[in-house]
mmCIF file of the protein (N, C-alpha, C, O) and its ligand, coordinates in Angstrom:
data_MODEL
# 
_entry.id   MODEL 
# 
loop_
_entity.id 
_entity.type 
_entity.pdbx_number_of_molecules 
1 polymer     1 
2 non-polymer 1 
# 
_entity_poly.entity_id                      1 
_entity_poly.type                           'polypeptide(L)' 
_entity_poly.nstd_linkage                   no 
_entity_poly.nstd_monomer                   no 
_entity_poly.pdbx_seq_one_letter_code       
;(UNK)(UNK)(UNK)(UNK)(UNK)(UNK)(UNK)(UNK)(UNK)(UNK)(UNK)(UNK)(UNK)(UNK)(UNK)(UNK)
(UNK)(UNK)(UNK)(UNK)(UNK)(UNK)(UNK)(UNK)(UNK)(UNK)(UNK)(UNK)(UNK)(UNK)(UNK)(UNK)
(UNK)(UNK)(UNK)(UNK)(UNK)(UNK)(UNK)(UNK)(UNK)(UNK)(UNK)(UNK)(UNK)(UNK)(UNK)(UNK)
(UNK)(UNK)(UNK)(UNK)(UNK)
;
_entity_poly.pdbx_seq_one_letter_code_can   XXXXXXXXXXXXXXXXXXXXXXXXXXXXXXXXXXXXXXXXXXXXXXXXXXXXX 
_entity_poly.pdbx_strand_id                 A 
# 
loop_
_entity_poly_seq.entity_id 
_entity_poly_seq.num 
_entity_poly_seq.mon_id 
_entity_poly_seq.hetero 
1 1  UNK n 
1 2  UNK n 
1 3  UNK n 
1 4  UNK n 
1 5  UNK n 
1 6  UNK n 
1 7  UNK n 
1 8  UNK n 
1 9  UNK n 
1 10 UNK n 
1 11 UNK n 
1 12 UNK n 
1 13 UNK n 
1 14 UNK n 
1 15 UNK n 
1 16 UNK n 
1 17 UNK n 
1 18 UNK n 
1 19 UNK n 
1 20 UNK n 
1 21 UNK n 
1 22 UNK n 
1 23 UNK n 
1 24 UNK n 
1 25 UNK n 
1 26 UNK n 
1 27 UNK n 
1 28 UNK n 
1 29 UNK n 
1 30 UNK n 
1 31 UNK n 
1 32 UNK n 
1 33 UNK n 
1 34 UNK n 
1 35 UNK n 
1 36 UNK n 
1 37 UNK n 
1 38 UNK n 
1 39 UNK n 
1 40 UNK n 
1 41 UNK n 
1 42 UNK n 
1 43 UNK n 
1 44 UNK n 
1 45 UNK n 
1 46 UNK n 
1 47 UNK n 
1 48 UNK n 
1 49 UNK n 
1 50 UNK n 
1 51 UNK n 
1 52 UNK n 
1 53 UNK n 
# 
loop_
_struct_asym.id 
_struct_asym.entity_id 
A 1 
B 2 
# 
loop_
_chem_comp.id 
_chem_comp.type 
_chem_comp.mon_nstd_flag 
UNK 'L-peptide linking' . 
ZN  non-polymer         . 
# 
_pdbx_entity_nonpoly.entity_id   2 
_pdbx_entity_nonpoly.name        ? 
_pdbx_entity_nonpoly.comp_id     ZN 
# 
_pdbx_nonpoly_scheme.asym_id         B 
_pdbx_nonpoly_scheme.entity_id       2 
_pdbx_nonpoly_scheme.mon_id          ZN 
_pdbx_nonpoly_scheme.ndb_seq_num     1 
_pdbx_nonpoly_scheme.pdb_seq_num     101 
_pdbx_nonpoly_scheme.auth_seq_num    101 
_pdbx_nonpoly_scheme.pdb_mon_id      ZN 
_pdbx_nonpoly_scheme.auth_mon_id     ZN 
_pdbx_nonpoly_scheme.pdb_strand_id   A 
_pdbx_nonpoly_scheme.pdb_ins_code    . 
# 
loop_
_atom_site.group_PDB 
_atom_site.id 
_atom_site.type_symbol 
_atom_site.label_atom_id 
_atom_site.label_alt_id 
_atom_site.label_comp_id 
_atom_site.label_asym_id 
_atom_site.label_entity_id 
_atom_site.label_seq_id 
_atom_site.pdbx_PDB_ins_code 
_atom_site.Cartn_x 
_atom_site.Cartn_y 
_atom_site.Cartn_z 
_atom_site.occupancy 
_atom_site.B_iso_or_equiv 
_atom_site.pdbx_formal_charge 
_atom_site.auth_seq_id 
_atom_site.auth_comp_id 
_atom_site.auth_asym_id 
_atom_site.auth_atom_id 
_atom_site.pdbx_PDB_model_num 
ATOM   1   N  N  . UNK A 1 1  ? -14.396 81.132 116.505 1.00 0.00 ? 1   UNK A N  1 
ATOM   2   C  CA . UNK A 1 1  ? -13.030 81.484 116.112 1.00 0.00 ? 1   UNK A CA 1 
ATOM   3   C  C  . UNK A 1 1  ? -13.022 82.322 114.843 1.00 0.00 ? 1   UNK A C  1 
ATOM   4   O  O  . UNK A 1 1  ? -13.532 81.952 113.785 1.00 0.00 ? 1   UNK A O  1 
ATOM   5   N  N  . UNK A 1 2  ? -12.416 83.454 115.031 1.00 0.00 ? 2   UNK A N  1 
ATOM   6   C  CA . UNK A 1 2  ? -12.529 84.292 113.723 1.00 0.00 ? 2   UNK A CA 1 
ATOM   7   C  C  . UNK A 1 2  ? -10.824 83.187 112.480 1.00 0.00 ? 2   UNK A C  1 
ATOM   8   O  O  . UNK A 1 2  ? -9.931  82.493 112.967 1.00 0.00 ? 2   UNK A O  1 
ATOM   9   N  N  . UNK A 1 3  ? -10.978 83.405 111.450 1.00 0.00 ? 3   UNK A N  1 
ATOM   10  C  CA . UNK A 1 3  ? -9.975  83.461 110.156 1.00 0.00 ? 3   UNK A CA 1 
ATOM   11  C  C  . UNK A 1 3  ? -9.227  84.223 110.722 1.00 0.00 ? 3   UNK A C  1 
ATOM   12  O  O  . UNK A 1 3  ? -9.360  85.341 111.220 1.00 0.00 ? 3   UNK A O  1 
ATOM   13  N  N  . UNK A 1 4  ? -7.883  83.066 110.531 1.00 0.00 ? 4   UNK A N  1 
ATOM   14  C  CA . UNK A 1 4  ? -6.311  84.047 110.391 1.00 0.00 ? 4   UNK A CA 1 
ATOM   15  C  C  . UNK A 1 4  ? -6.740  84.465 108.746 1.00 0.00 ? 4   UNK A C  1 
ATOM   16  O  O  . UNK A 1 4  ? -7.353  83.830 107.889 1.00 0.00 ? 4   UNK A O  1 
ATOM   17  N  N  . UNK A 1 5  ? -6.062  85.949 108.742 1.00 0.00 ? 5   UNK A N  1 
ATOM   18  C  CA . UNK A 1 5  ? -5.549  86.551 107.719 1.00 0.00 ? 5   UNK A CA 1 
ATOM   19  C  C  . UNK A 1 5  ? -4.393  85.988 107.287 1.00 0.00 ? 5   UNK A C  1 
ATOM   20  O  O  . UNK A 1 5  ? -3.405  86.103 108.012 1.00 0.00 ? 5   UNK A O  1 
ATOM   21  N  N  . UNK A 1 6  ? -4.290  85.273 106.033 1.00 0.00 ? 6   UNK A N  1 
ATOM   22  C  CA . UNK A 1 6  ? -2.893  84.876 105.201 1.00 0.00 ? 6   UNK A CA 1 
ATOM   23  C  C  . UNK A 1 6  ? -2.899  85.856 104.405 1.00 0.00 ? 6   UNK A C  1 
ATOM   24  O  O  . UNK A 1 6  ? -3.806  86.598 104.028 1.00 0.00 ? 6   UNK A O  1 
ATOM   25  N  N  . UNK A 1 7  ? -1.135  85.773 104.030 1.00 0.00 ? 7   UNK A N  1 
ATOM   26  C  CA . UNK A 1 7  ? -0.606  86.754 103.332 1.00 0.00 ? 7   UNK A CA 1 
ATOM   27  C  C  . UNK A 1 7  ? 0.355   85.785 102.512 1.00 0.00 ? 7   UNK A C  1 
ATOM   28  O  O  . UNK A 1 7  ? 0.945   84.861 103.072 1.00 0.00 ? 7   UNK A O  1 
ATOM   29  N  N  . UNK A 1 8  ? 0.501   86.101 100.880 1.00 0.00 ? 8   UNK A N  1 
ATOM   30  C  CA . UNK A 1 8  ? 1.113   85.694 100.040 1.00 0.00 ? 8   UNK A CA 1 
ATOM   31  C  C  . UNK A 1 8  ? 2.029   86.614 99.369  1.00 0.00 ? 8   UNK A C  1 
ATOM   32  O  O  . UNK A 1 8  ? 1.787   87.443 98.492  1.00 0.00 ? 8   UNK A O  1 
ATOM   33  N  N  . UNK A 1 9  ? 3.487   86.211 100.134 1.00 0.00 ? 9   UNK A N  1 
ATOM   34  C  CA . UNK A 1 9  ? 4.548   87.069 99.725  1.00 0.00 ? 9   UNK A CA 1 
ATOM   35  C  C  . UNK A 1 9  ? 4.732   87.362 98.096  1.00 0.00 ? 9   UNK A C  1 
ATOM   36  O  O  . UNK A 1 9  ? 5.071   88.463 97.661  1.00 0.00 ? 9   UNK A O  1 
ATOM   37  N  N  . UNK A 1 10 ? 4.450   86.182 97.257  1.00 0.00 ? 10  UNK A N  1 
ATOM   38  C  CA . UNK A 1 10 ? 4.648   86.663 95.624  1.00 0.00 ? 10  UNK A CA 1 
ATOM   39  C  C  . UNK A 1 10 ? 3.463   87.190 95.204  1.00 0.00 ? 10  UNK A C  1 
ATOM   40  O  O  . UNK A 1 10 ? 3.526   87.422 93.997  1.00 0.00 ? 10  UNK A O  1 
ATOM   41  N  N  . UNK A 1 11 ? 2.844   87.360 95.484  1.00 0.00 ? 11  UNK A N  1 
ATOM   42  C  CA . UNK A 1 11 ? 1.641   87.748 94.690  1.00 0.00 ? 11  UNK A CA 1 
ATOM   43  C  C  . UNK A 1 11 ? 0.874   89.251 95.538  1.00 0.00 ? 11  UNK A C  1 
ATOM   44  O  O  . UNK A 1 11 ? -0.115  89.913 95.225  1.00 0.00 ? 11  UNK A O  1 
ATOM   45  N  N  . UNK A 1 12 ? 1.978   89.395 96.858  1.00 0.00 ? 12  UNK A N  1 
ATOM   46  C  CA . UNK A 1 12 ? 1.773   90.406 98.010  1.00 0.00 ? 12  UNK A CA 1 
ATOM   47  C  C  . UNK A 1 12 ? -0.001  90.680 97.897  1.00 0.00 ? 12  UNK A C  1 
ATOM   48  O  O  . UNK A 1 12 ? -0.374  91.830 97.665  1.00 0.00 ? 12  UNK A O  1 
ATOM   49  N  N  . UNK A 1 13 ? -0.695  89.935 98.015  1.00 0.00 ? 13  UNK A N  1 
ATOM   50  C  CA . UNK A 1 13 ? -2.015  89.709 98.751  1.00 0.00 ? 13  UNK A CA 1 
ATOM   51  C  C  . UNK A 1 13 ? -2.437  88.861 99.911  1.00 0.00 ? 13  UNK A C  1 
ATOM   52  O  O  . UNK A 1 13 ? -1.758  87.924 100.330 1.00 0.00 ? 13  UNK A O  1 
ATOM   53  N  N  . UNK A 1 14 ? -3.434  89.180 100.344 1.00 0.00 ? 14  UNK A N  1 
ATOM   54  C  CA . UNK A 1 14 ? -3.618  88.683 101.555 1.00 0.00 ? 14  UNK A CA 1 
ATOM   55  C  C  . UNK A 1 14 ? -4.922  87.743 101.336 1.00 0.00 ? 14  UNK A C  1 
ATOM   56  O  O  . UNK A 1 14 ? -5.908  88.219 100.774 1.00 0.00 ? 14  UNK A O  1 
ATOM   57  N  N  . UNK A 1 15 ? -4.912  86.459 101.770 1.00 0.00 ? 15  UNK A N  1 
ATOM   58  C  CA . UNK A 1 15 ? -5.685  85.657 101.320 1.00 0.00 ? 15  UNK A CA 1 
ATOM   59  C  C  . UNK A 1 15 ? -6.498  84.644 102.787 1.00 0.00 ? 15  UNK A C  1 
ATOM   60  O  O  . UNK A 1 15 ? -6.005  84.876 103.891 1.00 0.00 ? 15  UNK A O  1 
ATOM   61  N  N  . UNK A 1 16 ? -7.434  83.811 102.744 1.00 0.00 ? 16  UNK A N  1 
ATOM   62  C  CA . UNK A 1 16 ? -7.845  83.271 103.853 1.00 0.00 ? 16  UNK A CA 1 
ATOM   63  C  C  . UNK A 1 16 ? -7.314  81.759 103.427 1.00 0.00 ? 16  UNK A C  1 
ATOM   64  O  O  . UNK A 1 16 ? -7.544  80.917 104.295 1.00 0.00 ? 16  UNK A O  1 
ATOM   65  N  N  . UNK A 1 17 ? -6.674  81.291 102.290 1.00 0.00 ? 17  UNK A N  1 
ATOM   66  C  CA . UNK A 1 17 ? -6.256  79.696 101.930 1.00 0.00 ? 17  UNK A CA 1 
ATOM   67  C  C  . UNK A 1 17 ? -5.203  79.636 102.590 1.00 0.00 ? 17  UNK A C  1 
ATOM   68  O  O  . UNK A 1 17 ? -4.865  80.657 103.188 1.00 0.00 ? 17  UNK A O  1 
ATOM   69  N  N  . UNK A 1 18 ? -4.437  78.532 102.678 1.00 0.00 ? 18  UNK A N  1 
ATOM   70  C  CA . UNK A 1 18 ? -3.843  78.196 103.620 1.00 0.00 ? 18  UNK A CA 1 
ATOM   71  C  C  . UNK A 1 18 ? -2.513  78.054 102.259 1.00 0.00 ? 18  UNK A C  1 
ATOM   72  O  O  . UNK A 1 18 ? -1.358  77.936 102.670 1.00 0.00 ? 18  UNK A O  1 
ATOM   73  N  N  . UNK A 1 19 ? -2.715  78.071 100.881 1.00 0.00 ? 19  UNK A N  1 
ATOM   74  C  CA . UNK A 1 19 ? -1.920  77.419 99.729  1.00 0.00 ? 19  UNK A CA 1 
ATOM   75  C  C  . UNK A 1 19 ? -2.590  79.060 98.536  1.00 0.00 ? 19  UNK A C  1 
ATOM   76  O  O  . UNK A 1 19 ? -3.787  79.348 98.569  1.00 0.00 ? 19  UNK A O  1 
ATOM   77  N  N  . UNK A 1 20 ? -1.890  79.636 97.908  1.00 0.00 ? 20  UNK A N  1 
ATOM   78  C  CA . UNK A 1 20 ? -2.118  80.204 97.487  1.00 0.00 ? 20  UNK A CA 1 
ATOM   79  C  C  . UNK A 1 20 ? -2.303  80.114 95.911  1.00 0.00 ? 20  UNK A C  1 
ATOM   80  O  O  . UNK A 1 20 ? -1.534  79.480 95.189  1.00 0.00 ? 20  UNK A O  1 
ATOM   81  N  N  . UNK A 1 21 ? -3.277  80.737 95.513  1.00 0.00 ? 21  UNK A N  1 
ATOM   82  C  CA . UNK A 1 21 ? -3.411  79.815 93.519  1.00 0.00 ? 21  UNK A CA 1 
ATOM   83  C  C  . UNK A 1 21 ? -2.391  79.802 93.014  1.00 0.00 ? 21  UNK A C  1 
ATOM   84  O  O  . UNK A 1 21 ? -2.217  78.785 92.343  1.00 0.00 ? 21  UNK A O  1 
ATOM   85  N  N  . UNK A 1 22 ? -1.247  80.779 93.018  1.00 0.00 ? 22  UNK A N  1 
ATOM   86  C  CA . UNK A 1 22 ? 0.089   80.801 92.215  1.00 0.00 ? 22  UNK A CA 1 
ATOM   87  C  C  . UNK A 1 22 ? 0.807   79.371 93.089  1.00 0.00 ? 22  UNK A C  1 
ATOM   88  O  O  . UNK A 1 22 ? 1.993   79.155 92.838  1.00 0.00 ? 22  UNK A O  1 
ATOM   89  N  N  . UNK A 1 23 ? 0.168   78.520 93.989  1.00 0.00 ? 23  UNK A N  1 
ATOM   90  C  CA . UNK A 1 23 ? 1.232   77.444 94.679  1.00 0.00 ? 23  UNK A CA 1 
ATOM   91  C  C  . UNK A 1 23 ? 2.195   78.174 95.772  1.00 0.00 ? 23  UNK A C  1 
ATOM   92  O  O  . UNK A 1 23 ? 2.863   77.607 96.636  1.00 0.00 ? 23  UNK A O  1 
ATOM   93  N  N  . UNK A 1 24 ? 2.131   79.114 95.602  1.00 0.00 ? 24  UNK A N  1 
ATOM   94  C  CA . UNK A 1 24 ? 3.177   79.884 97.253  1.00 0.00 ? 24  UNK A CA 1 
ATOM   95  C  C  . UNK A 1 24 ? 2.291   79.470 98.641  1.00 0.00 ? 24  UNK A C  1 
ATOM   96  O  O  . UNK A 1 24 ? 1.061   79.487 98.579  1.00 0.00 ? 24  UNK A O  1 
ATOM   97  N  N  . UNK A 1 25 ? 2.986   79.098 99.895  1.00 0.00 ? 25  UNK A N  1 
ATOM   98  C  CA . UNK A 1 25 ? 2.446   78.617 101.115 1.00 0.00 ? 25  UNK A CA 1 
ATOM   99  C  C  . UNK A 1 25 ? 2.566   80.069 101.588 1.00 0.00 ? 25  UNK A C  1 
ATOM   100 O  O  . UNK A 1 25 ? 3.593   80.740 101.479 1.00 0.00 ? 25  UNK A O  1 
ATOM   101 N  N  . UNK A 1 26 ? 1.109   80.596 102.268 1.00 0.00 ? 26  UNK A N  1 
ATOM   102 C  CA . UNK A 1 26 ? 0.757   81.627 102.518 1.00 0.00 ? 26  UNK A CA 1 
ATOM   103 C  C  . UNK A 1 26 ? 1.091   81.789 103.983 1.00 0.00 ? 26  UNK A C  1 
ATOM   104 O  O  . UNK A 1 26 ? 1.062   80.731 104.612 1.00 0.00 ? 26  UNK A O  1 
ATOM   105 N  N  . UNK A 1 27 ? 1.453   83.052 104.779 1.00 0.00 ? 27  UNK A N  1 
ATOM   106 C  CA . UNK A 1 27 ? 1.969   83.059 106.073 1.00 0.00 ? 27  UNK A CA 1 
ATOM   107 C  C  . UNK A 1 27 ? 0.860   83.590 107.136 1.00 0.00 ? 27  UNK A C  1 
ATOM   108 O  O  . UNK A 1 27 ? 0.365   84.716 107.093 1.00 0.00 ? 27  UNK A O  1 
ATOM   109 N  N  . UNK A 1 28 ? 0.714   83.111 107.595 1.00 0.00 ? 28  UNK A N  1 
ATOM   110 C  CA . UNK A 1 28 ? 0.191   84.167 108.699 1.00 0.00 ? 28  UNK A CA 1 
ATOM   111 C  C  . UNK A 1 28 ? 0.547   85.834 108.921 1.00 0.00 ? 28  UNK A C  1 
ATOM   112 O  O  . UNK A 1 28 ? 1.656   86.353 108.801 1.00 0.00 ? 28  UNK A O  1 
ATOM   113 N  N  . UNK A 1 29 ? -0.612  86.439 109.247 1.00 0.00 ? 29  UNK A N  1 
ATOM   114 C  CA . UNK A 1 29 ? 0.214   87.976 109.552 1.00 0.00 ? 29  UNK A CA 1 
ATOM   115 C  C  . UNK A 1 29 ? -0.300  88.258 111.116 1.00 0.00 ? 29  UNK A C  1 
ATOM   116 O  O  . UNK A 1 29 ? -1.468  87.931 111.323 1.00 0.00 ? 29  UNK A O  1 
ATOM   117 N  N  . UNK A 1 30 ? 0.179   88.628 111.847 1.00 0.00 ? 30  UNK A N  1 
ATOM   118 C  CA . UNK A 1 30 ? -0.016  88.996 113.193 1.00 0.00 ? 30  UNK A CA 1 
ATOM   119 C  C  . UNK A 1 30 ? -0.871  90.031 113.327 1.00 0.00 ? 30  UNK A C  1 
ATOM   120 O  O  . UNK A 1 30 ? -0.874  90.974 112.536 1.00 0.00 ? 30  UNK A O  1 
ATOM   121 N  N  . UNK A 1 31 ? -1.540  89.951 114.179 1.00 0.00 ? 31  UNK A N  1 
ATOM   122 C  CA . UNK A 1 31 ? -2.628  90.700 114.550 1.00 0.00 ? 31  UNK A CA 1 
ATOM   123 C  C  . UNK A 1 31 ? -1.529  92.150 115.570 1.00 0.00 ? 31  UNK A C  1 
ATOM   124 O  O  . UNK A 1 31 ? -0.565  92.000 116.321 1.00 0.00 ? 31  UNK A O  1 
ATOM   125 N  N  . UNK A 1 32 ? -2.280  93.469 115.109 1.00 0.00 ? 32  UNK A N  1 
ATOM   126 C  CA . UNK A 1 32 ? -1.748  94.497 116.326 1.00 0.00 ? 32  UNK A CA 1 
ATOM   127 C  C  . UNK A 1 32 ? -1.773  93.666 117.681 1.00 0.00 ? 32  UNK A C  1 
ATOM   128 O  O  . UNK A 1 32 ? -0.756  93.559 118.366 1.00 0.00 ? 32  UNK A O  1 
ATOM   129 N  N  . UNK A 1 33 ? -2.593  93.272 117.920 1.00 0.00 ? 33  UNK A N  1 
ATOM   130 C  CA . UNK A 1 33 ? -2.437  92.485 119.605 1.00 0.00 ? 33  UNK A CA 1 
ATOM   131 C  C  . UNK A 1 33 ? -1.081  92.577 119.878 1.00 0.00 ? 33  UNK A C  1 
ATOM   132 O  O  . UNK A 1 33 ? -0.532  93.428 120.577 1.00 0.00 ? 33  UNK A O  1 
ATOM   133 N  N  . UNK A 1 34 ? -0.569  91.640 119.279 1.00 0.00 ? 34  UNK A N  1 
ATOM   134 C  CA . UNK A 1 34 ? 0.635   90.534 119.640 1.00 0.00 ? 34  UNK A CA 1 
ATOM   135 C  C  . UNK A 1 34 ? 2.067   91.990 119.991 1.00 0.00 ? 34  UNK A C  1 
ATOM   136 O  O  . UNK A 1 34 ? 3.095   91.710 120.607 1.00 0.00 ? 34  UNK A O  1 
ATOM   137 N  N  . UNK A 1 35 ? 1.832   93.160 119.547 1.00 0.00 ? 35  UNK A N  1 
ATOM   138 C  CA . UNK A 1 35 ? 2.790   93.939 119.867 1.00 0.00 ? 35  UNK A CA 1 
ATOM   139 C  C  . UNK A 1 35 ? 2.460   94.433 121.542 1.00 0.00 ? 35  UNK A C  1 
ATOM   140 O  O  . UNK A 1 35 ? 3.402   94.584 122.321 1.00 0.00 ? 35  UNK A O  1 
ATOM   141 N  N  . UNK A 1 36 ? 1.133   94.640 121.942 1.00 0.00 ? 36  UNK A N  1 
ATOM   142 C  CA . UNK A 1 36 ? 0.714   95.098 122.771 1.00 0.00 ? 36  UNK A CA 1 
ATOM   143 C  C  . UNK A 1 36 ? 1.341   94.142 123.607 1.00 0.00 ? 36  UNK A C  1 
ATOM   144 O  O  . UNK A 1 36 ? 2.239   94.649 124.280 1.00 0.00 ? 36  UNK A O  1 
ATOM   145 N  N  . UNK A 1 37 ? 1.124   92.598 123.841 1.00 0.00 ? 37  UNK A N  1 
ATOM   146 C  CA . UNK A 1 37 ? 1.105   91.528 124.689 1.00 0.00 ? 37  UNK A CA 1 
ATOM   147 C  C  . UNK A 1 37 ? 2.721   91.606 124.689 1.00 0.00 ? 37  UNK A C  1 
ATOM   148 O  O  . UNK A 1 37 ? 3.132   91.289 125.805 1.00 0.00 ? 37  UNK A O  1 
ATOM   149 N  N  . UNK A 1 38 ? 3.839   91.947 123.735 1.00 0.00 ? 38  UNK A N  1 
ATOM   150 C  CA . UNK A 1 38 ? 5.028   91.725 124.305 1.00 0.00 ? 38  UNK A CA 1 
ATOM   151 C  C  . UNK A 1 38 ? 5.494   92.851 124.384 1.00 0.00 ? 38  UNK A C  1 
ATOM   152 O  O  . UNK A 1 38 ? 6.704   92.877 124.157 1.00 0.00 ? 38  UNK A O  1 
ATOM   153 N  N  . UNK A 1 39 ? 4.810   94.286 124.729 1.00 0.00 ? 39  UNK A N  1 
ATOM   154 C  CA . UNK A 1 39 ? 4.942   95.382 125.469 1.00 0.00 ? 39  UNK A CA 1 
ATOM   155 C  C  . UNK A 1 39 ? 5.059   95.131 126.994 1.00 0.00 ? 39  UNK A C  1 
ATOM   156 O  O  . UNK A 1 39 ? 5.947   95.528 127.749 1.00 0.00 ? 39  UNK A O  1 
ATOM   157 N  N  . UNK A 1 40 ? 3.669   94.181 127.358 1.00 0.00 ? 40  UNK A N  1 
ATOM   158 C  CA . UNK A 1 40 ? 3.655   93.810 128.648 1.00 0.00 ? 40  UNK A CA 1 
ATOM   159 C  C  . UNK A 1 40 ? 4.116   92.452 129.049 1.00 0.00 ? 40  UNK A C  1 
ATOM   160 O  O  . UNK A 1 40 ? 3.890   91.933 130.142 1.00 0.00 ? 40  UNK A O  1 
ATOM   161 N  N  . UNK A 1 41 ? 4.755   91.946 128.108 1.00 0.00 ? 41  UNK A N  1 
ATOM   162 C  CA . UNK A 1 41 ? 5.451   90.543 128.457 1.00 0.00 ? 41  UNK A CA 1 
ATOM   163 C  C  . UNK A 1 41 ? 7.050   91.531 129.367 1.00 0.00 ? 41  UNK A C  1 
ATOM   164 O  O  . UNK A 1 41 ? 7.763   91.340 130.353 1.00 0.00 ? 41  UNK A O  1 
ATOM   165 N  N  . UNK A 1 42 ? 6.950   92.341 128.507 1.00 0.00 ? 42  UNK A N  1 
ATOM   166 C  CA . UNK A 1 42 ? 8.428   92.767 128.795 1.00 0.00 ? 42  UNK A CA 1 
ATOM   167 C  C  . UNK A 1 42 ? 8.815   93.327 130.811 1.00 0.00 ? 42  UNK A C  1 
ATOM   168 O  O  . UNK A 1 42 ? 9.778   93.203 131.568 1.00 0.00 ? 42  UNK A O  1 
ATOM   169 N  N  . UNK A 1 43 ? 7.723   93.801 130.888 1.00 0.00 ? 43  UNK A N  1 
ATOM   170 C  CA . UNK A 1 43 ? 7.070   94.292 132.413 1.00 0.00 ? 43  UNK A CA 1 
ATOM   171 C  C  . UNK A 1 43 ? 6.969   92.979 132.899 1.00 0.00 ? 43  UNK A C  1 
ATOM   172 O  O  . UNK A 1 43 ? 7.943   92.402 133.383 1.00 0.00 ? 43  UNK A O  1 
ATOM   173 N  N  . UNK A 1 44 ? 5.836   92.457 132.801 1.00 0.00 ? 44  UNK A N  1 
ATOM   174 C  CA . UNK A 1 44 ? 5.739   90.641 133.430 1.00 0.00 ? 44  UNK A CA 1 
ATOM   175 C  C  . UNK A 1 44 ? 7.246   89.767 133.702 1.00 0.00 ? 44  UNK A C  1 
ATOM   176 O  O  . UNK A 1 44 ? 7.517   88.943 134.576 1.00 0.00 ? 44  UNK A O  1 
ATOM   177 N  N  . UNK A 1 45 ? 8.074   90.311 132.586 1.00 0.00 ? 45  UNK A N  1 
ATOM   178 C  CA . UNK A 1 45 ? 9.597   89.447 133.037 1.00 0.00 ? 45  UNK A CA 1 
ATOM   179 C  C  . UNK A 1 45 ? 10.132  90.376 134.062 1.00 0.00 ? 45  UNK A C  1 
ATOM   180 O  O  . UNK A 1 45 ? 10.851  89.756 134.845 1.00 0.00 ? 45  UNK A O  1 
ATOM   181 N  N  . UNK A 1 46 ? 10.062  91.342 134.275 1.00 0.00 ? 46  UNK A N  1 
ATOM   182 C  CA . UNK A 1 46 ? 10.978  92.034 135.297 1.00 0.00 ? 46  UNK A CA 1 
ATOM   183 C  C  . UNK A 1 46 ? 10.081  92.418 136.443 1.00 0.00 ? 46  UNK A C  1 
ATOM   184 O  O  . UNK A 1 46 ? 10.496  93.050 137.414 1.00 0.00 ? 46  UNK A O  1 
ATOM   185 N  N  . UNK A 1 47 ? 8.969   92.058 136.312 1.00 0.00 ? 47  UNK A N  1 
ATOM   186 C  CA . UNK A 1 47 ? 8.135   91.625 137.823 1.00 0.00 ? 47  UNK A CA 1 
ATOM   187 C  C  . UNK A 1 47 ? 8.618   90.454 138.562 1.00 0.00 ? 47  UNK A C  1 
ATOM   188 O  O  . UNK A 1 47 ? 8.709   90.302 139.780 1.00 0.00 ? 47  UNK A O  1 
ATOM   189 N  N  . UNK A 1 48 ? 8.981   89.457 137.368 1.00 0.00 ? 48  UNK A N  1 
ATOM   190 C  CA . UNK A 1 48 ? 8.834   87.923 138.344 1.00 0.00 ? 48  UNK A CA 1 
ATOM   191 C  C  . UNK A 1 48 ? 10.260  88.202 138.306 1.00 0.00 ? 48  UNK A C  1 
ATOM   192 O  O  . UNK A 1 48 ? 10.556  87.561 139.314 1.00 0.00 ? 48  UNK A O  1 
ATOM   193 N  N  . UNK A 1 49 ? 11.209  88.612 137.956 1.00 0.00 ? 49  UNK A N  1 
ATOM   194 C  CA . UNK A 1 49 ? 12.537  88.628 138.582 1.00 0.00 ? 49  UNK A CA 1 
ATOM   195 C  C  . UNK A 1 49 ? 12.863  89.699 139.494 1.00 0.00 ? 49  UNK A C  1 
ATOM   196 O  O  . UNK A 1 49 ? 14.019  89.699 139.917 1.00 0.00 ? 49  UNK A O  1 
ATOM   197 N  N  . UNK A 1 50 ? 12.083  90.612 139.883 1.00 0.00 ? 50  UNK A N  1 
ATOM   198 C  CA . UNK A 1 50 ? 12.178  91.132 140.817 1.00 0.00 ? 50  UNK A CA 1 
ATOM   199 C  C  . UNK A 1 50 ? 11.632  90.639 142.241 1.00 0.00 ? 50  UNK A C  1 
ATOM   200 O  O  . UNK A 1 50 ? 12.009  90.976 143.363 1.00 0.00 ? 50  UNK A O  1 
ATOM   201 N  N  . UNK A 1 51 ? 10.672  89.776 141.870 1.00 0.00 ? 51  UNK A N  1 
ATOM   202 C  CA . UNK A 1 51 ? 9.810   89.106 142.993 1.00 0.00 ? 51  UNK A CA 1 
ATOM   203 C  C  . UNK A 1 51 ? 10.466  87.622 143.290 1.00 0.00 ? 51  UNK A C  1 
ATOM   204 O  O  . UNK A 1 51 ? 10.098  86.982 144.276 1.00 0.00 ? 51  UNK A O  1 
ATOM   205 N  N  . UNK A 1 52 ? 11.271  87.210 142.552 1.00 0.00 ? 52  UNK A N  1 
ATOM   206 C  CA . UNK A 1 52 ? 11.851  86.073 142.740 1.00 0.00 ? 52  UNK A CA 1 
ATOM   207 C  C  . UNK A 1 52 ? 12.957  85.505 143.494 1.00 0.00 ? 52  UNK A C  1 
ATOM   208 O  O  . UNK A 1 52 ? 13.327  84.331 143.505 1.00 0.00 ? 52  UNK A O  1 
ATOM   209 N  N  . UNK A 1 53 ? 13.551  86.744 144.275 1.00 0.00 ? 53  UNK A N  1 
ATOM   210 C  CA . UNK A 1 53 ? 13.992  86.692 145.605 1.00 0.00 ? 53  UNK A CA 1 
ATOM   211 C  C  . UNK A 1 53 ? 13.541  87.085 146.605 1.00 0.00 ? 53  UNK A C  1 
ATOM   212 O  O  . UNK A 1 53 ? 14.140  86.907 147.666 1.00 0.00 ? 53  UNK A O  1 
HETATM 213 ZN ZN . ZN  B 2 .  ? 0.285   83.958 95.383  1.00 0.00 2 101 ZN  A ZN 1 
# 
């Protein structure tokens, strides 16, 4: 399993802790993937509702 990349909005760095030294809870940042996958989520919904009668 590769490290999520965290990101710490006050301190706008990107960190691998889960708690950031200034005490800010660091977020996840999304990988490019995740745009690709609901490019084709969007196709996949209007397949199965087209196929669903
Ligand atoms: Zn910080």
């Amino acid at each position: 399993m590769t490290p999520s990349i965290l990101y710490c909005s006050v301190c706008k760095k990107y960190t691998l802790k889960e708690m950031c030294s200034c005490g800010q809870k660091t977020t996840t940042t999304k990988p490019a993937k995740f745009s690709v996958d609901d490019k084709w989520g969007k196709y996949r919904r209007e397949y199965k509702r087209e196929h669903k009668e």
